[in-house]
C-alpha positions in Angstrom: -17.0 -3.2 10.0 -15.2 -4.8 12.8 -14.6 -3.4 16.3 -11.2 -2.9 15.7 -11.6 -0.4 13.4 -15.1 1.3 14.8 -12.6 1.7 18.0 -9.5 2.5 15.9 -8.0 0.9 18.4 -4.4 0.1 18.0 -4.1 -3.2 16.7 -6.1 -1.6 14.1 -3.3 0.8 13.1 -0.9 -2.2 12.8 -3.2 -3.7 10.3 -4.2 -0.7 8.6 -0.8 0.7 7.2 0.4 -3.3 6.1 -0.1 -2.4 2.3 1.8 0.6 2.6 4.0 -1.2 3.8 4.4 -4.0 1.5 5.1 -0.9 -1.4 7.7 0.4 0.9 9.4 -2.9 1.2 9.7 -2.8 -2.3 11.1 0.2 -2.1 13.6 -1.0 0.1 14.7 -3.9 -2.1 15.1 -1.2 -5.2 17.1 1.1 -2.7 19.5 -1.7 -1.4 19.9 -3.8 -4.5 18.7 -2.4 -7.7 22.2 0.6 -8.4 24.1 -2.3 -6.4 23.1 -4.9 -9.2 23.2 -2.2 -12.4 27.0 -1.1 -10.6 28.7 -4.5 -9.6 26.7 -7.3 -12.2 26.5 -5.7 -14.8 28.3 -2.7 -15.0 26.4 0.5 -15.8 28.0 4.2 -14.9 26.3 6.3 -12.4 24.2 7.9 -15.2 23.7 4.7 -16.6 21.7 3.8 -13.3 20.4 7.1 -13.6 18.3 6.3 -16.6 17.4 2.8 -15.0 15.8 4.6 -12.0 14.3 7.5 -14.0 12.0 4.4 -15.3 10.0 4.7 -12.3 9.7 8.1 -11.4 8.5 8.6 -15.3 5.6 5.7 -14.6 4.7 7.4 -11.7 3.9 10.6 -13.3 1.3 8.8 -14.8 -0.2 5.9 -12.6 -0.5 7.8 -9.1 -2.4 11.0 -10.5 -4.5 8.9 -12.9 -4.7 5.7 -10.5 -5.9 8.4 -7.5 -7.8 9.8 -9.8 -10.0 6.5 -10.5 -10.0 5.7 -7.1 -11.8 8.3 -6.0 -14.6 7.5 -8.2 -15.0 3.7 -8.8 -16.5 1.1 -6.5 -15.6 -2.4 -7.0 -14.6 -5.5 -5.5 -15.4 -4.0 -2.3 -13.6 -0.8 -2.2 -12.2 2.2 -4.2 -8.9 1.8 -2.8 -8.9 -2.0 -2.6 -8.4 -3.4 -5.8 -5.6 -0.9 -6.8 -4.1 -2.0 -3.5 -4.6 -6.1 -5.0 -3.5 -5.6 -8.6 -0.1 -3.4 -8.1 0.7 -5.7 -5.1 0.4 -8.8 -7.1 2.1 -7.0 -10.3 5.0 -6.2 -7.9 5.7 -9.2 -6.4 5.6 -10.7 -9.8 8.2 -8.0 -11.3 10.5 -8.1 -8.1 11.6 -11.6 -9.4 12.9 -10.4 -12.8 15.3 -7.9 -11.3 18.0 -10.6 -10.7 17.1 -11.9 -13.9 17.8 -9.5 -16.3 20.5 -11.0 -18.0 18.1 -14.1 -18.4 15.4 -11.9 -19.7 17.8 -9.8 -22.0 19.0 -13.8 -23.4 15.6 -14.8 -23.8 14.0 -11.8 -25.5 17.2 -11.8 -27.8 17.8 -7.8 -26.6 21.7 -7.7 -26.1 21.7 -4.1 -24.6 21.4 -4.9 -20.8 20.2 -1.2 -20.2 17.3 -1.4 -22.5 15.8 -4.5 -20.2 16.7 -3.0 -17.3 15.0 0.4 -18.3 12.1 -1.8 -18.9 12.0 -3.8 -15.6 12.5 -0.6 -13.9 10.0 0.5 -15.3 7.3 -2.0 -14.5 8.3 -2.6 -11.4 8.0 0.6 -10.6 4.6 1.0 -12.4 3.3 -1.9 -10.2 4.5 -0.1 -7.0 2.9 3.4 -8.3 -0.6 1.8 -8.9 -0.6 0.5 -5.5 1.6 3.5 -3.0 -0.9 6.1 -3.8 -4.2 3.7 -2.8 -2.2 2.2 0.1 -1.8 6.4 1.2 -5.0 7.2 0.2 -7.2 4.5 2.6 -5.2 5.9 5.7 -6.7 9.2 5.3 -10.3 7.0 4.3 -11.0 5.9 7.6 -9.3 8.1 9.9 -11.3 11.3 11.0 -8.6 14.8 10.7 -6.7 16.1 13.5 -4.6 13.6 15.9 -6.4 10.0 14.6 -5.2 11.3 11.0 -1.7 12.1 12.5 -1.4 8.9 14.3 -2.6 7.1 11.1 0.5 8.6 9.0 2.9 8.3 11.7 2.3 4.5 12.5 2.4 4.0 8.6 5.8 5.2 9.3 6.6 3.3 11.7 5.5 -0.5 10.7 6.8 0.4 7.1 10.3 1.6 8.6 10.5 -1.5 10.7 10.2 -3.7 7.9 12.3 -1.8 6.0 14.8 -2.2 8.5 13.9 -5.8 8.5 14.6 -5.4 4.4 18.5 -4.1 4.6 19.5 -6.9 7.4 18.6 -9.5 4.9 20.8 -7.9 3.0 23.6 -8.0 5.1 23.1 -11.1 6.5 22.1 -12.7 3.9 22.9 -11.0 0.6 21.0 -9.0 -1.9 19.3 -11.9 -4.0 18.0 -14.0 -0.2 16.5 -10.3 -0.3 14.2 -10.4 -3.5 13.2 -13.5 -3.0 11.9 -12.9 0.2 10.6 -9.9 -0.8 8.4 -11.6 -3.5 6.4 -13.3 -0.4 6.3 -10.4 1.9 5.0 -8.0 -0.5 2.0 -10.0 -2.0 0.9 -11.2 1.8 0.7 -7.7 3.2 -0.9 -6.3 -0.4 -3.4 -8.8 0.2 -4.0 -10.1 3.6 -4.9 -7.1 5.3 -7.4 -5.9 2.6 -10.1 -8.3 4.2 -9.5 -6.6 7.7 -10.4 -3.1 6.3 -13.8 -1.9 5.6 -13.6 1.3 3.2 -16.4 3.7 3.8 -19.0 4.1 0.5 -19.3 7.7 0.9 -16.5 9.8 1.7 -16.8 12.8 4.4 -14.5 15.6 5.4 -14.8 15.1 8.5 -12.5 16.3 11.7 -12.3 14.4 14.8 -11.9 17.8 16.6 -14.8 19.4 15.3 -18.1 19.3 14.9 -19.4 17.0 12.0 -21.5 19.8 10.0 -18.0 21.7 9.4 -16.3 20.8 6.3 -13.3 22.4 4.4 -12.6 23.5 0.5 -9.2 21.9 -1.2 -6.8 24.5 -0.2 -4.9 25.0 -3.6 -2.4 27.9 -2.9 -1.4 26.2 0.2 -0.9 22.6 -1.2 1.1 24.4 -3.5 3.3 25.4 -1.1 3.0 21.8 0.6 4.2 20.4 -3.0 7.3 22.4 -3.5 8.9 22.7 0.0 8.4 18.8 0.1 10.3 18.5 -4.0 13.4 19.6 -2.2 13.5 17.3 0.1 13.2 14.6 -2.6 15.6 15.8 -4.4 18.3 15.7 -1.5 17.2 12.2 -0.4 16.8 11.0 -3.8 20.8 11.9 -4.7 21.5 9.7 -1.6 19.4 6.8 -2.4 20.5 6.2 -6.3 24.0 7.5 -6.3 25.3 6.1 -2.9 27.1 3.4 -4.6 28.9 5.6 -6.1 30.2 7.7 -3.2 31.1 4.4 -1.2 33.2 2.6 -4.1 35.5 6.2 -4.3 35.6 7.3 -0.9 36.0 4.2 0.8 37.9 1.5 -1.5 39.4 4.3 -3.8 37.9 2.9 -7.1 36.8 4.8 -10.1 32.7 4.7 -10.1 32.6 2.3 -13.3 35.2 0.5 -12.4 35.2 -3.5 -12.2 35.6 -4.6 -8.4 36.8 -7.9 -7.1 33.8 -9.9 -5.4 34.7 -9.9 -2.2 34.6 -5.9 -2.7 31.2 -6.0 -4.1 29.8 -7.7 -1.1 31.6 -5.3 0.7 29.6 -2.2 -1.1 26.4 -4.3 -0.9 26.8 -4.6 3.1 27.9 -0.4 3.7 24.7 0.2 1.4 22.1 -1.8 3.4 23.9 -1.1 6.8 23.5 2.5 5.9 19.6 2.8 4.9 18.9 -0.3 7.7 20.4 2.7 10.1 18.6 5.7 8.4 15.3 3.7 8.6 15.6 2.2 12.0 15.3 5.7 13.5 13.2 6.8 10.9 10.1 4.2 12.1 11.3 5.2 15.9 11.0 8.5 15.6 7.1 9.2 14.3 5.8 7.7 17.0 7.9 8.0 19.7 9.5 11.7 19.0 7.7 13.5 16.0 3.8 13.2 17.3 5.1 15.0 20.6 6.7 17.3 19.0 4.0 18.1 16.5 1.4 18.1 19.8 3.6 21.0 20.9 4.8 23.3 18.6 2.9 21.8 15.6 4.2 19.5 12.6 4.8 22.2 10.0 7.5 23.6 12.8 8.4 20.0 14.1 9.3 19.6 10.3 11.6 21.6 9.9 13.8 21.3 12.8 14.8 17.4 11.7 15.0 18.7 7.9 17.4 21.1 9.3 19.1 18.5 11.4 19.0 16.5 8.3 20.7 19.1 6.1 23.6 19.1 8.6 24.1 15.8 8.2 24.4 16.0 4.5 26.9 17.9 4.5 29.3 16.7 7.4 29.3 13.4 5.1 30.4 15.4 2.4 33.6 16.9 4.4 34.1 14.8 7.1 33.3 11.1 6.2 36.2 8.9 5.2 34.6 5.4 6.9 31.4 3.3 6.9 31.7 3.7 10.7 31.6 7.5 10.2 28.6 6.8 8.0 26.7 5.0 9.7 27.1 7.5 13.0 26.0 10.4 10.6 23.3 8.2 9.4 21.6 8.5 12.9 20.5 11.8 12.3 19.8 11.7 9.0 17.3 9.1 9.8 15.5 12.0 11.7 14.9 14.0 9.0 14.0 10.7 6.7 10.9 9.8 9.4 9.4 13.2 8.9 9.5 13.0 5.3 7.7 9.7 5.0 4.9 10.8 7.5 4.1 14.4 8.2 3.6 15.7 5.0 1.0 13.2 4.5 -1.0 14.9 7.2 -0.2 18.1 6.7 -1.0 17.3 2.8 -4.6 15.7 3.5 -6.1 18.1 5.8 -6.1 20.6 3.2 -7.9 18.5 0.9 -11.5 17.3 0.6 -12.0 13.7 1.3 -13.8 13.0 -2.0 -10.9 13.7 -3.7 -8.1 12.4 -1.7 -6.8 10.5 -4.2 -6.3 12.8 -6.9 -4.6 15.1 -5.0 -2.6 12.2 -3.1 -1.4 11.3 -6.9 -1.1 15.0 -7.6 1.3 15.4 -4.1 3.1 12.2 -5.7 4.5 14.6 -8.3 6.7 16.8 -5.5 8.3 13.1 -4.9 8.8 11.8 -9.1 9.7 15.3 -10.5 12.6 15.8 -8.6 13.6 12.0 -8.4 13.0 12.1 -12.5 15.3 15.5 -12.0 18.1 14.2 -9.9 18.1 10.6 -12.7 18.7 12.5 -15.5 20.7 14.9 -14.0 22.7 14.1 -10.7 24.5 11.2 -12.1 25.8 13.2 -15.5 27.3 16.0 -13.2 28.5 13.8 -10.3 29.9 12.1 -13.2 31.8 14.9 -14.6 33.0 16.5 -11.8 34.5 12.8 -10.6 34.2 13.6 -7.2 30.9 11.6 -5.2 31.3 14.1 -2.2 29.0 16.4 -4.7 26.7 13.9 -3.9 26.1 15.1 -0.5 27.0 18.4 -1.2 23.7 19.1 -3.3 21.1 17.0 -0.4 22.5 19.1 2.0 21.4 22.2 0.1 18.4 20.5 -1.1 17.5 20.1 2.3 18.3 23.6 3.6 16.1 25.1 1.1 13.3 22.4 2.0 13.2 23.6 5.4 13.3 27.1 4.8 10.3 26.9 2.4 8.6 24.8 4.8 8.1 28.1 7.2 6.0 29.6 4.8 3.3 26.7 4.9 0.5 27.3 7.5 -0.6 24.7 9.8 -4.6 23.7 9.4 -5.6 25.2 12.1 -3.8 27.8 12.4 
């Protein structure tokens, strides 16, 4: 083990959350590009691109429990986590070059129904990125003892991963969307694999907190992960709606177009640019915040409490763009503050999550918690983009986060914090 991670000192915390954030760039290059290509290439409806993201959600019903599952109980290559971390970084570096090359793929395999192909990249891509995320999670809580390490752990995840999701969307805008998945390609094998040989995964797992004496241990704490699981589906649900249907809203509200509608390409680039502006926003203060706002707060009044103040900030925000917001300037000033609510999501439920399970069986119930985020994504696919549809109006869009949100926060208060 080096000294870097016997002192989990801080360079240490820079290396350690690099595979989570190679998955989260990935992400970032679905977010930004993937309804933007479907929409504007090659023409799908809004629940068209539903079905095409319900690909991965579906995968990851399967691959994060069962993946989390193994990983708690294998050894091999050096790790329990590692080799997860290797194959579904590799496998998504690999699949992130077919997504501008469906129409190639679609040729070659002789398929002439774009969606079918598209459905199937999805879904492999996705796959790839599920066998990986939950590992990439899982090794955090591995090596950190519980209480404020374990917070730190999550929280700088958020961070590094936000950065370079920020990093993601500027290539986008500065570049354009296909610079983006090329670049991607590299980034996301390097930081799958690269940082693997700078962590040291412990043989035996212990429950161990860094705020009490070692002897002590805890049970899995079922009914309150229960709690954990739902409160933290509605906010999935709200940010999801954002995240796939977005396109949408934009091409309506802001150039007056139907949402199937053909576009001129100067238009298109247009749509692409208020897209990645818009998450590179949300995401720059969501990797400020963890760290520099969020820990305090949590330190103070706790994170369960902390939590819900930005989901309720968050909410808000929802549903000002759905009255108020006319411009990209208006959305990307309204994006501020959503990008509060989006740093909490990404980090303190992860804490909150872990210290109510056993360490030996992190991963199962990482991949378990995994469900409150590809249940309501697989809900709001299937779903959102049929009634968005048939109403015809994109400001529903916003409309049903908002509420998602509100309820999110208000179930949130009945979740107890650990040491409470």
């Amino acid at each position: 083990m080096l000294q870097m991670q016997k002192k989990l000192s801080n360079l240490f915390y820079t290396i350690l959350p690099l595979p989570a954030t190679a998955m989260g760039f990935a992400l970032s290059i679905q977010i930004a590009a993937l309804s933007w290509l479907m929409n504007t290439k090659y023409h799908l409806n809004l629940e068209e691109i539903g079905f095409v993201w319900a690909a991965g959600p579906a995968a990851g019903i399967i691959g994060q429990v069962v993946v989390g599952l193994i990983s708690d109980n294998v050894w091999f290559w050096g790790g329990r986590r590692r080799p997860f971390v290797l194959i579904g970084g590799v496998t998504a570096a690999v699949m992130l070059l077919a997504l501008p090359n469906i129409d190639v793929i679609s040729d070659f395999l002789g398929i002439g129904e774009i969606l079918i192909v598209a459905v199937g990249v999805a879904l492999a891509l996705d796959l790839a990125i599920n066998i990986s995320f939950n590992p990439t999670r899982s090794i955090i809580a591995d090596v950190t003892p519980e209480g404020e390490a374990r917070t730190k752990g999550y929280t700088w995840m958020q961070t590094i991963s936000g950065f370079f999701g920020v990093v993601a969307y500027l290539i986008s805008v500065l570049l354009d969307n296909y610079y983006l998945i090329y670049i991607g390609v590299f980034f996301v094998a390097i930081f799958s694999i690269l940082p693997m040989f700078f962590i040291k995964e412990p043989r035996e797992l212990s429950h161990v907190s860094d705020e009490e004496p070692e002897e002590i241990t805890h049970e899995t704490n079922t009914y309150e992960l229960m709690k954990v699981y739902i409160a933290h589906a509605f906010s999935w649900i709200g940010v999801q709606m954002m995240f796939v249907y977005i396109v949408g809203f934009i091409k309506q509200v802001f150039y007056g177009y139907e949402i199937s509608a053909k576009v001129p390409a100067e238009t298109e680039k247009l749509i692409g640019d208020n897209i990645s502006i818009s998450f590179a926003i949300l995401n720059t203060v969501g990797f400020i915040v963890p760290v520099l706002l969020l820990t305090q707060m949590a330190k103070r009044i706790g994170r369960v409490k902390t939590h819900v103040i930005v989901l309720g900030i968050m909410a808000i925000g929802y549903l000002v763009i759905a009255q108020f917001v006319e411009s990209a300037v208006s959305l990307y000033v309204v994006m501020v503050f959503l990008g509060l609510g989006w740093g909490s999501i990404v980090s303190l439920p992860f804490a909150i999550m872990s210290e109510n399970v056993k360490k030996e069986k992190m991963g199962l119930y990482m991949g378990i918690f995994n469900l409150s985020v590809v249940l309501p994504q697989l809900l709001v696919s299937f779903v959102g983009g049929k009634v968005v549809q048939s109403f015809g109006n994109t400001t529903l869009i916003f409309v049903i986060s908002g509420v998602s949100l509100a309820i999110s926060a208000l179930l949130w208060l009945f979740v107890k914090e650990h040491n409470e």
